[in-house]
N, CA, C and O atoms as a GROMACS GRO file, in nm:
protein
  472
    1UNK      N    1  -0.640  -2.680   3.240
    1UNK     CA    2  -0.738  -2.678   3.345
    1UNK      C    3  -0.796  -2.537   3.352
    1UNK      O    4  -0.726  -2.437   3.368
    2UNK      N    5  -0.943  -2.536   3.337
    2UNK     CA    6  -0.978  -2.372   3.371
    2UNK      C    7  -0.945  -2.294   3.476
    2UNK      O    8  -0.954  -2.352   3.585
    3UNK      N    9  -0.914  -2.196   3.480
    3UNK     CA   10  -0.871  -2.110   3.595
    3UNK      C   11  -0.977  -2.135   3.744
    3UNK      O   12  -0.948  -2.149   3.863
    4UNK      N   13  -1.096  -2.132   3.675
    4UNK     CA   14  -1.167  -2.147   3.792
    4UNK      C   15  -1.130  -2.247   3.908
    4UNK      O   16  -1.121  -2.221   4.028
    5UNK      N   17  -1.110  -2.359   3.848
    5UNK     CA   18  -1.088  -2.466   3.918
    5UNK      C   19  -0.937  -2.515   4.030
    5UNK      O   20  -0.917  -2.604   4.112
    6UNK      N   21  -0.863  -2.406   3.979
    6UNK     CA   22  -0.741  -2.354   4.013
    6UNK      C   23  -0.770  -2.318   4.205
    6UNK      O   24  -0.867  -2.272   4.265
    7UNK      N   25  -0.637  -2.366   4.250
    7UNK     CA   26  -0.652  -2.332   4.423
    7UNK      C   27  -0.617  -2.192   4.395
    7UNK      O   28  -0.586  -2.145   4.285
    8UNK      N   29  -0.633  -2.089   4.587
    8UNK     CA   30  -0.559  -2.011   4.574
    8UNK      C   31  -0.427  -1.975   4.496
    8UNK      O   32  -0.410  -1.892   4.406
    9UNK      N   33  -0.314  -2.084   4.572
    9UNK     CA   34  -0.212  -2.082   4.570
    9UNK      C   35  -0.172  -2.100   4.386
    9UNK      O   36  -0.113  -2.032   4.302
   10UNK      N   37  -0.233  -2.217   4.391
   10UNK     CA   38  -0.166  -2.234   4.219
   10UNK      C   39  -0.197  -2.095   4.149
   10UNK      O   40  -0.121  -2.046   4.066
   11UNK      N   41  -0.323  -2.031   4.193
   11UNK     CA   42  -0.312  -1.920   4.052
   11UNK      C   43  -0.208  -1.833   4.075
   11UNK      O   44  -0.140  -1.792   3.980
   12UNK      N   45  -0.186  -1.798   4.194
   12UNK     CA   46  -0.085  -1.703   4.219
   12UNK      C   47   0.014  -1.789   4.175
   12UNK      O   48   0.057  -1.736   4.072
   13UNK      N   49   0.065  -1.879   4.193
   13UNK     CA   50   0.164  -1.931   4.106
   13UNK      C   51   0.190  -1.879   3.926
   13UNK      O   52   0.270  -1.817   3.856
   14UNK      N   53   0.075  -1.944   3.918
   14UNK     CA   54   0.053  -1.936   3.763
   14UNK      C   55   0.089  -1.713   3.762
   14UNK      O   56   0.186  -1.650   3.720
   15UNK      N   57  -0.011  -1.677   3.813
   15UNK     CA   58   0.026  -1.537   3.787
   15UNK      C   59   0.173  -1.504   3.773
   15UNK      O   60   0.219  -1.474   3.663
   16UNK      N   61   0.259  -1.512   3.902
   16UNK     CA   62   0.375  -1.524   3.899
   16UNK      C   63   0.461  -1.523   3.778
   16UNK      O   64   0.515  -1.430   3.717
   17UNK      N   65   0.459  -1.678   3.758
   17UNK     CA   66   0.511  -1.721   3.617
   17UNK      C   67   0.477  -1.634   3.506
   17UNK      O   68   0.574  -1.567   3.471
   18UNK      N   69   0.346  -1.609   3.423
   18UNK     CA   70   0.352  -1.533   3.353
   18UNK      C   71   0.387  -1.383   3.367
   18UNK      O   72   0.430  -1.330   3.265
   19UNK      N   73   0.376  -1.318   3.464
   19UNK     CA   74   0.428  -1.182   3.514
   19UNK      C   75   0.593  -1.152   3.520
   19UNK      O   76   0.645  -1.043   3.497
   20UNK      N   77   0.657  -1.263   3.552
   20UNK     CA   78   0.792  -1.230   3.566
   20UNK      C   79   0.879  -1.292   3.544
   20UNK      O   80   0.995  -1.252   3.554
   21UNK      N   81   0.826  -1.464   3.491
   21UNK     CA   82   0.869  -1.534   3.418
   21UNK      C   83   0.906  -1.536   3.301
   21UNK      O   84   1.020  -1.559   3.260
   22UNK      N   85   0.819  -1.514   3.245
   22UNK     CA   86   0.751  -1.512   3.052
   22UNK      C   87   0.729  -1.336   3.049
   22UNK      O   88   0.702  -1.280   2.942
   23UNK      N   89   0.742  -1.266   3.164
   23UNK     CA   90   0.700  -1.101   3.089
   23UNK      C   91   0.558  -1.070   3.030
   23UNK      O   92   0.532  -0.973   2.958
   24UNK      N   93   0.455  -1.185   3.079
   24UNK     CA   94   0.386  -1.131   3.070
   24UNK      C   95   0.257  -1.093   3.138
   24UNK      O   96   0.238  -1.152   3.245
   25UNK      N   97   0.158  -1.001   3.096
   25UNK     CA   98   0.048  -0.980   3.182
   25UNK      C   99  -0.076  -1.003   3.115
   25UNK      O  100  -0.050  -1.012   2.995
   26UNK      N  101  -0.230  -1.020   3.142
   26UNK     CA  102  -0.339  -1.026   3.094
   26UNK      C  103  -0.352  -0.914   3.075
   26UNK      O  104  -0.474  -0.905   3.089
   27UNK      N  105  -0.302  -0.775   3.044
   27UNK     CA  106  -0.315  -0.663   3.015
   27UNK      C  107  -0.230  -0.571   2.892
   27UNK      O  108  -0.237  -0.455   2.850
   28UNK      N  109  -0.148  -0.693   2.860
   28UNK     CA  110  -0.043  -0.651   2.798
   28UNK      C  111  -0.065  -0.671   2.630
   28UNK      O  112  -0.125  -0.778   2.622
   29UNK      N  113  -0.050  -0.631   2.528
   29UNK     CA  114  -0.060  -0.649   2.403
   29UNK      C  115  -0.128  -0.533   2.335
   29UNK      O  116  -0.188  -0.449   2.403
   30UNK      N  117  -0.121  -0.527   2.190
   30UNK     CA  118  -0.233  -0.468   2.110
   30UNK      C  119  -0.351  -0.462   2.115
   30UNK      O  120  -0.418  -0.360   2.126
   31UNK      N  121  -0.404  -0.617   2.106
   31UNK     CA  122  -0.505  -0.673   2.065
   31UNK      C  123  -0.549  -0.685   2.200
   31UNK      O  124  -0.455  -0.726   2.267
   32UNK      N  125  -0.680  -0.660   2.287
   32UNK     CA  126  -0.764  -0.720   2.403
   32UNK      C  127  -0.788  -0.888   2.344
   32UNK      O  128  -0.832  -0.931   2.237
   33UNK      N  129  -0.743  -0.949   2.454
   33UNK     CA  130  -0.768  -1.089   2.438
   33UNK      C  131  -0.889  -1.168   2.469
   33UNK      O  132  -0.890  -1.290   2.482
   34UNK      N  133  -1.011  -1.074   2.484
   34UNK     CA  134  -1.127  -1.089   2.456
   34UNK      C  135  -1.161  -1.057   2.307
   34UNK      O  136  -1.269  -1.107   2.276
   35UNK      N  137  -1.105  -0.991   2.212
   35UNK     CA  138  -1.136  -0.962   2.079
   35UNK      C  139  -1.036  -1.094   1.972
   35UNK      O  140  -1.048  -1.121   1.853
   36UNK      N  141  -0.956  -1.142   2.059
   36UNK     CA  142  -0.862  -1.216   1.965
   36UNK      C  143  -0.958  -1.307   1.885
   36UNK      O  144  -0.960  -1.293   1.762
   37UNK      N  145  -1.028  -1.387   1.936
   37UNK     CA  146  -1.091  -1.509   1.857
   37UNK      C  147  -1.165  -1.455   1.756
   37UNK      O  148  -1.170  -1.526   1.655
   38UNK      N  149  -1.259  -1.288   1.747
   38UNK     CA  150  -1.318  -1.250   1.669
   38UNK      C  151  -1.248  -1.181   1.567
   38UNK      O  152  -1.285  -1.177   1.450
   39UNK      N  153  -1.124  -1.114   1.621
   39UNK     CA  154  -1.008  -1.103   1.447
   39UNK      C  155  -0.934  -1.238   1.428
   39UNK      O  156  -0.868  -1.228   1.324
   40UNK      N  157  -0.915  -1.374   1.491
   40UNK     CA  158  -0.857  -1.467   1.413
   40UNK      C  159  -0.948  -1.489   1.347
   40UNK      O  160  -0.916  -1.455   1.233
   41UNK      N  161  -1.087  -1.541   1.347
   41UNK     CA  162  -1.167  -1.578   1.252
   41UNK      C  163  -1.191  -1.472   1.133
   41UNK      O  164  -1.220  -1.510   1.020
   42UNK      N  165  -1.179  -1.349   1.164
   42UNK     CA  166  -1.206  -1.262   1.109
   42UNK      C  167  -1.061  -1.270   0.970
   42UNK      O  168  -1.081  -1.266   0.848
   43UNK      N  169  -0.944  -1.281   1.031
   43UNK     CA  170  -0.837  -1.316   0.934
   43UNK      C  171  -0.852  -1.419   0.887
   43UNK      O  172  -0.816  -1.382   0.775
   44UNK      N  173  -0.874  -1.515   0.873
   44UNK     CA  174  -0.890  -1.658   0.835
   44UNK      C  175  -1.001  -1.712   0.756
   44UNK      O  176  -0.971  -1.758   0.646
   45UNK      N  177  -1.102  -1.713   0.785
   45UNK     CA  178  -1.227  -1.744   0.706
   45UNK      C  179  -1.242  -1.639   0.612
   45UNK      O  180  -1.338  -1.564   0.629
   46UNK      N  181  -1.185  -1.622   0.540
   46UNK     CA  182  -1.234  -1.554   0.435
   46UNK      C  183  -1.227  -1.596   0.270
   46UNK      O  184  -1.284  -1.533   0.181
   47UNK      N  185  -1.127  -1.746   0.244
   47UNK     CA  186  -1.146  -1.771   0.142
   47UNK      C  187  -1.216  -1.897   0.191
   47UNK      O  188  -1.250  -1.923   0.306
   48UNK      N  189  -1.241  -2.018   0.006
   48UNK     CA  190  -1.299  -2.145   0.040
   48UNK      C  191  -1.203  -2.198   0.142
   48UNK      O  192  -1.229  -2.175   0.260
   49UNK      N  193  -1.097  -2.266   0.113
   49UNK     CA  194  -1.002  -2.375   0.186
   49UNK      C  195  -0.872  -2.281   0.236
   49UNK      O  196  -0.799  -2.223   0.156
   50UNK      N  197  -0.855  -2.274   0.370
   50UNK     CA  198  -0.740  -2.227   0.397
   50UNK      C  199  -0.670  -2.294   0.476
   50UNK      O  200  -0.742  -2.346   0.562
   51UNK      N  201  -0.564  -2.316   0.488
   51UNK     CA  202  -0.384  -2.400   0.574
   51UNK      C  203  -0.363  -2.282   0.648
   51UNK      O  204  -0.357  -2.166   0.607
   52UNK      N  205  -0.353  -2.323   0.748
   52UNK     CA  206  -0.288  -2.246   0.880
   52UNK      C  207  -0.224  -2.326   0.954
   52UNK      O  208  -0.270  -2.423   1.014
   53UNK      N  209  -0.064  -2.270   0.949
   53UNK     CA  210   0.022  -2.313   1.026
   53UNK      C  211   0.070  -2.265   1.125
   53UNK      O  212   0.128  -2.156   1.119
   54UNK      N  213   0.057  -2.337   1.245
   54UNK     CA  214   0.112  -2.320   1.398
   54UNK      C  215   0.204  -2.365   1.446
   54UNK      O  216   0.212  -2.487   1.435
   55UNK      N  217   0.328  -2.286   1.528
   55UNK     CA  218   0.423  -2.352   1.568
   55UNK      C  219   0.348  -2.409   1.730
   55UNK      O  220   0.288  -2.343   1.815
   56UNK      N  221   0.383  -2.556   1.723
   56UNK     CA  222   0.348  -2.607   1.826
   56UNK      C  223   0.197  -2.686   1.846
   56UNK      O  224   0.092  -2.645   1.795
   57UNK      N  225   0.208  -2.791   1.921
   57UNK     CA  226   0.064  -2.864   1.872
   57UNK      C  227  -0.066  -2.817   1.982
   57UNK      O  228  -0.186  -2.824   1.954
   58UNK      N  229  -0.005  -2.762   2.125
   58UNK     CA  230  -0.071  -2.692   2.190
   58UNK      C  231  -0.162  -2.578   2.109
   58UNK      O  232  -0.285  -2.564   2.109
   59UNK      N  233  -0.067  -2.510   2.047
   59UNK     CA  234  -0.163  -2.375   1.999
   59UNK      C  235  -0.217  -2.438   1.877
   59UNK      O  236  -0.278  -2.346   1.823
   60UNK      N  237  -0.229  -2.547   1.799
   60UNK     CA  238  -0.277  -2.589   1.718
   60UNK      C  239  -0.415  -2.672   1.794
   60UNK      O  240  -0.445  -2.734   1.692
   61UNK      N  241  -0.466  -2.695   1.844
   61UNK     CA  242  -0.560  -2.750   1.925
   61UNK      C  243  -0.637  -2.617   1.929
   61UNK      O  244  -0.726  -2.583   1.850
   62UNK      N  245  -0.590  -2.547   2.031
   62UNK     CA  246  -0.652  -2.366   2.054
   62UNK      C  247  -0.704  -2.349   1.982
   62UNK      O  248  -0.827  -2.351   1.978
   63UNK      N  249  -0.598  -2.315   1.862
   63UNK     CA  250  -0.676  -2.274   1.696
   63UNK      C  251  -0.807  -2.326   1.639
   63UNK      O  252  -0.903  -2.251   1.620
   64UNK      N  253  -0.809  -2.469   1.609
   64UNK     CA  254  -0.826  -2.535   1.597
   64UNK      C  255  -0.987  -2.527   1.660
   64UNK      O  256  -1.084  -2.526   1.585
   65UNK      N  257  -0.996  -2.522   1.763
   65UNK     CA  258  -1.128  -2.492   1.878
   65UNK      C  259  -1.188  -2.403   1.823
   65UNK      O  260  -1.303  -2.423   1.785
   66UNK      N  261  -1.116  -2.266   1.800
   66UNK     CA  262  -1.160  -2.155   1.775
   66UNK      C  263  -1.224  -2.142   1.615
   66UNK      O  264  -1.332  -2.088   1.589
   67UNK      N  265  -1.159  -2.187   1.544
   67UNK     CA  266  -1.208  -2.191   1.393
   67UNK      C  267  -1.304  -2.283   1.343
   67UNK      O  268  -1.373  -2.259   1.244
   68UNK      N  269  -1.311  -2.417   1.427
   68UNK     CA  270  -1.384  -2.576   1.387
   68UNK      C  271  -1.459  -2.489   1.257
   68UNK      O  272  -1.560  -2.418   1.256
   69UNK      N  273  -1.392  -2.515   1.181
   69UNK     CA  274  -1.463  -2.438   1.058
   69UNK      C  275  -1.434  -2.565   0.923
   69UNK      O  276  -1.317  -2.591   0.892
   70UNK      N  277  -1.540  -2.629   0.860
   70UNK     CA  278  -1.481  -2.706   0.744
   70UNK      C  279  -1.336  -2.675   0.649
   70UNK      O  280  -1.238  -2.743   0.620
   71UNK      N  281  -1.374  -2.560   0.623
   71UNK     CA  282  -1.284  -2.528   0.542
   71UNK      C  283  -1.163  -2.445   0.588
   71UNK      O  284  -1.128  -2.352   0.516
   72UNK      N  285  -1.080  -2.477   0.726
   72UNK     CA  286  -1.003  -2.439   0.781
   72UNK      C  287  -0.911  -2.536   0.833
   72UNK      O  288  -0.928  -2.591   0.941
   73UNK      N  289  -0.814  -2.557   0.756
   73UNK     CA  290  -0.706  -2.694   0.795
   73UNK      C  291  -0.602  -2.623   0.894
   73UNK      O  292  -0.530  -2.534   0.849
   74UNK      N  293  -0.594  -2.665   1.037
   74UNK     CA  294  -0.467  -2.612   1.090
   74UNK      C  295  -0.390  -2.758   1.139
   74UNK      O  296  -0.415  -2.870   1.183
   75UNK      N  297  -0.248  -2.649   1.086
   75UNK     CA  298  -0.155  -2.762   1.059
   75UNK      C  299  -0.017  -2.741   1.183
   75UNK      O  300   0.016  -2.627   1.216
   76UNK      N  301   0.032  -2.828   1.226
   76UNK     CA  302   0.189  -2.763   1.319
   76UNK      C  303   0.325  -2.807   1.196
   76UNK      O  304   0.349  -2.912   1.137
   77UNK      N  305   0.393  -2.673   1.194
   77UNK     CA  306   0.477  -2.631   1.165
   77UNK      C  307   0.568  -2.784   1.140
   77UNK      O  308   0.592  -2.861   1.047
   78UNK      N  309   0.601  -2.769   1.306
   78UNK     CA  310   0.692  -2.865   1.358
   78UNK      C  311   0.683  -3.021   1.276
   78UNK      O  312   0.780  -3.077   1.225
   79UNK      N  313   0.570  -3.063   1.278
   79UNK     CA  314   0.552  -3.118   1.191
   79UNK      C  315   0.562  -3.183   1.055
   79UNK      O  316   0.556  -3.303   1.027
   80UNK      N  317   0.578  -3.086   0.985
   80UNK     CA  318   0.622  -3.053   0.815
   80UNK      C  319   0.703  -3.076   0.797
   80UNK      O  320   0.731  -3.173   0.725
   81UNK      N  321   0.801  -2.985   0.863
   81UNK     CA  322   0.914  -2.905   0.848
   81UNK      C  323   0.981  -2.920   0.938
   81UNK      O  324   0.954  -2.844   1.031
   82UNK      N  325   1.122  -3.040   0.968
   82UNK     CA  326   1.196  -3.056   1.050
   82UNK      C  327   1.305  -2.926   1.067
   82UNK      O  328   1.368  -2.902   1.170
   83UNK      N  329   1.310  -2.869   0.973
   83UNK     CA  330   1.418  -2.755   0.982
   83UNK      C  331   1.392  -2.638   1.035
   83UNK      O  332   1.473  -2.545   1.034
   84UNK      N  333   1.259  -2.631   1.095
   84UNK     CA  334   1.262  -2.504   1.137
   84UNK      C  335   1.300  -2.512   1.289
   84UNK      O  336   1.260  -2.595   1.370
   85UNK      N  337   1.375  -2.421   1.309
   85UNK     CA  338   1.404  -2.388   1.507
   85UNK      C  339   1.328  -2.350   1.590
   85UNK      O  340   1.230  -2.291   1.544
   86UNK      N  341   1.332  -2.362   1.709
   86UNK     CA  342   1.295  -2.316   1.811
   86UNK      C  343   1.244  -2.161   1.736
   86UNK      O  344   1.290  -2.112   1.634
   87UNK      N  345   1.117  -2.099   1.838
   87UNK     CA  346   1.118  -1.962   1.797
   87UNK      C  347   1.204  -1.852   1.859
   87UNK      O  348   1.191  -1.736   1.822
   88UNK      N  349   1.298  -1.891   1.960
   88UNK     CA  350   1.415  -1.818   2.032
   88UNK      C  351   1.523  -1.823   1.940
   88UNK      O  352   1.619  -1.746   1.933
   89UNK      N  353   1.495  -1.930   1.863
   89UNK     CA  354   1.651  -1.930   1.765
   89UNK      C  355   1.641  -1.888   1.642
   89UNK      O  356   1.741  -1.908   1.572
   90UNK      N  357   1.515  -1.812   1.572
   90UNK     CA  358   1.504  -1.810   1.446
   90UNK      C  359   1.562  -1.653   1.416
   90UNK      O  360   1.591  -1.581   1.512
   91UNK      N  361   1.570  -1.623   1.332
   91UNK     CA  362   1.637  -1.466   1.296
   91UNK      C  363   1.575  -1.366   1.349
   91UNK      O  364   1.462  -1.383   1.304
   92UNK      N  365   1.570  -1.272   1.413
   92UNK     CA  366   1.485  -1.195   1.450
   92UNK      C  367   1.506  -1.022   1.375
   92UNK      O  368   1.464  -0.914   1.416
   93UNK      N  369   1.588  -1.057   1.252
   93UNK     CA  370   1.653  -0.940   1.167
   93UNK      C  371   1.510  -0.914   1.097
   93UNK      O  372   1.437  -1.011   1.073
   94UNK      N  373   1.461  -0.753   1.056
   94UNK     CA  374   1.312  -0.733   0.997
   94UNK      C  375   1.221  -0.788   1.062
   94UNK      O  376   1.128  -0.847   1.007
   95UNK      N  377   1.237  -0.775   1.206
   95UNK     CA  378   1.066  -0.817   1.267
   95UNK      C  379   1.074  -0.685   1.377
   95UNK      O  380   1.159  -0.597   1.391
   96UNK      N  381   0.961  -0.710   1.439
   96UNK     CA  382   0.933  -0.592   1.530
   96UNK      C  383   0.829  -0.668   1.611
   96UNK      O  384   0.779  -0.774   1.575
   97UNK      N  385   0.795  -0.588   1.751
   97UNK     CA  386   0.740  -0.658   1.850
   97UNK      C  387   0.699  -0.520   1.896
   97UNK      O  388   0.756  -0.413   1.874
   98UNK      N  389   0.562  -0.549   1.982
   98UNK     CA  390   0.502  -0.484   2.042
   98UNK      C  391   0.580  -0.433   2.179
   98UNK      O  392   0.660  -0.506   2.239
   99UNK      N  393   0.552  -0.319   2.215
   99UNK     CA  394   0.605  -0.259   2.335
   99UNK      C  395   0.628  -0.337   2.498
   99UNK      O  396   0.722  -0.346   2.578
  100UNK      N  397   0.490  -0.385   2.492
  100UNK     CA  398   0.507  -0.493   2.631
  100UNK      C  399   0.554  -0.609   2.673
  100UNK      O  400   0.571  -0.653   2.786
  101UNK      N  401   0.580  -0.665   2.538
  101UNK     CA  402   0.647  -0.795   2.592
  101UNK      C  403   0.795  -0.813   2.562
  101UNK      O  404   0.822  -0.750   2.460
  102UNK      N  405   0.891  -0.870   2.608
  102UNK     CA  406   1.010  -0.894   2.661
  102UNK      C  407   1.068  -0.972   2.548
  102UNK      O  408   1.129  -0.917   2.457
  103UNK      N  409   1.050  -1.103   2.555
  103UNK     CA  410   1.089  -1.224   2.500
  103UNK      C  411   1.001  -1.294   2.428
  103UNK      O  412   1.035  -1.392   2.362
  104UNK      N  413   0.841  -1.240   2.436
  104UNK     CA  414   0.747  -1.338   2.435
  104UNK      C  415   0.636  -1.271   2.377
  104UNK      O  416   0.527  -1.244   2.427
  105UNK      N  417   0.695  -1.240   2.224
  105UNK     CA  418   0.569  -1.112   2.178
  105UNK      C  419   0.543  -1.189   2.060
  105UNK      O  420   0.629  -1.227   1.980
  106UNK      N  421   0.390  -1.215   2.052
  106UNK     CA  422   0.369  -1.310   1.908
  106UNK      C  423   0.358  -1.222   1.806
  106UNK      O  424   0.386  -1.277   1.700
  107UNK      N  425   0.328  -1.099   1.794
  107UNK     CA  426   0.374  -1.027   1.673
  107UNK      C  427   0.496  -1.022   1.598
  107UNK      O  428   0.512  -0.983   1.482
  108UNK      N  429   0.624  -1.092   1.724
  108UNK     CA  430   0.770  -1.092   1.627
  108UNK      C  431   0.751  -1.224   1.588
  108UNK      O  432   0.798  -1.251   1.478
  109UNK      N  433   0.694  -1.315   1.646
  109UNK     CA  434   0.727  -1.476   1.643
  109UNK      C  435   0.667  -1.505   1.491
  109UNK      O  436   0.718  -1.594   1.422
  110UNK      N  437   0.530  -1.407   1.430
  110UNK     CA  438   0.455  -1.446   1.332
  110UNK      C  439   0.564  -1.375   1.221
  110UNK      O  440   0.545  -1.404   1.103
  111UNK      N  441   0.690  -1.273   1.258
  111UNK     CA  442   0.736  -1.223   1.185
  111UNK      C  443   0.835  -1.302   1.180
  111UNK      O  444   0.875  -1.316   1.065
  112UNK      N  445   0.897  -1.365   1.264
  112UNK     CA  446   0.986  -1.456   1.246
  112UNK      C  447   0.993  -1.561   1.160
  112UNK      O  448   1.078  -1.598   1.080
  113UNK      N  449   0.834  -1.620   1.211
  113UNK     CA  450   0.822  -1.711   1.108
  113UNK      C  451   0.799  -1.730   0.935
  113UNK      O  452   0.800  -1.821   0.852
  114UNK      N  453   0.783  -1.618   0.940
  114UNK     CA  454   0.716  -1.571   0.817
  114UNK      C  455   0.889  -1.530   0.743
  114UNK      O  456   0.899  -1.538   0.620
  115UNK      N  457   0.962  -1.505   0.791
  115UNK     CA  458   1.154  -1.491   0.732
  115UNK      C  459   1.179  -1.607   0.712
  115UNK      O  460   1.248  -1.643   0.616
  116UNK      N  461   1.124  -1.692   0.801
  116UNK     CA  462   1.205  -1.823   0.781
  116UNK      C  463   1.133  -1.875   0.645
  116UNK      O  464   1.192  -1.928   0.550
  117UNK      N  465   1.004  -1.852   0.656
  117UNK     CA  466   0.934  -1.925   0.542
  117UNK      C  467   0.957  -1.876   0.404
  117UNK      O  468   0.952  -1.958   0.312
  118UNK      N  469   0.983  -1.751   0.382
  118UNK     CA  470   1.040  -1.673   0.281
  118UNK      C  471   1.158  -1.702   0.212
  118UNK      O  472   1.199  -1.625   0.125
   0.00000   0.00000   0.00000
């Protein structure tokens, strides 16, 4: 549901949750999350046919929105590949994470995944 449409109360909810729930903030990361969609495309479209895999079918939709590109197949993980874990359970040995987030930093999760896939 867009934020807009959101009551008082629920957003502060929602704020809540991500602030001290999940650790996180709309301020928090490397990347400004107004620039994200213009370096994912920017990573991605660059050959003819590319597979992109997402853990989860939520962020595969997202993606998915963001790229509607012919030659951009996004795929969920989960899917494929029954063996892969949770991203709380996967090795987190040789990854690294950005300073601000807690539990919930997609720079380790892409590193995570990327051990497992190795």
């Amino acid at each position: 549901m867009p934020w807009n449409f959101l009551t008082r109360s629920d957003k502060s909810c929602a704020f809540w949750l991500g602030a001290y729930h999940h650790g996180l903030r709309s301020d928090h990361g490397i990347v400004p999350y107004s620039m994200a969609k213009h370096l994912i495309k920017e990573a991605v479209i660059e050959e003819d046919e590319v597979l992109v895999y997402v853990k989860g079918l939520e962020k595969r939709r997202w993606l998915a929105d963001i790229l509607n590109s012919n030659g951009v197949i996004v795929e969920t993980l989960d899917a494929h590949y029954e063996d892969v874990e949770s991203l709380r359970n996967l090795d987190d040995c040789n990854t690294t994470r950005c300073e601000r987030h807690a539990n919930n930093c997609s720079l380790q999760n892409v590193f995570k995944i990327f051990n497992w896939w190795s």
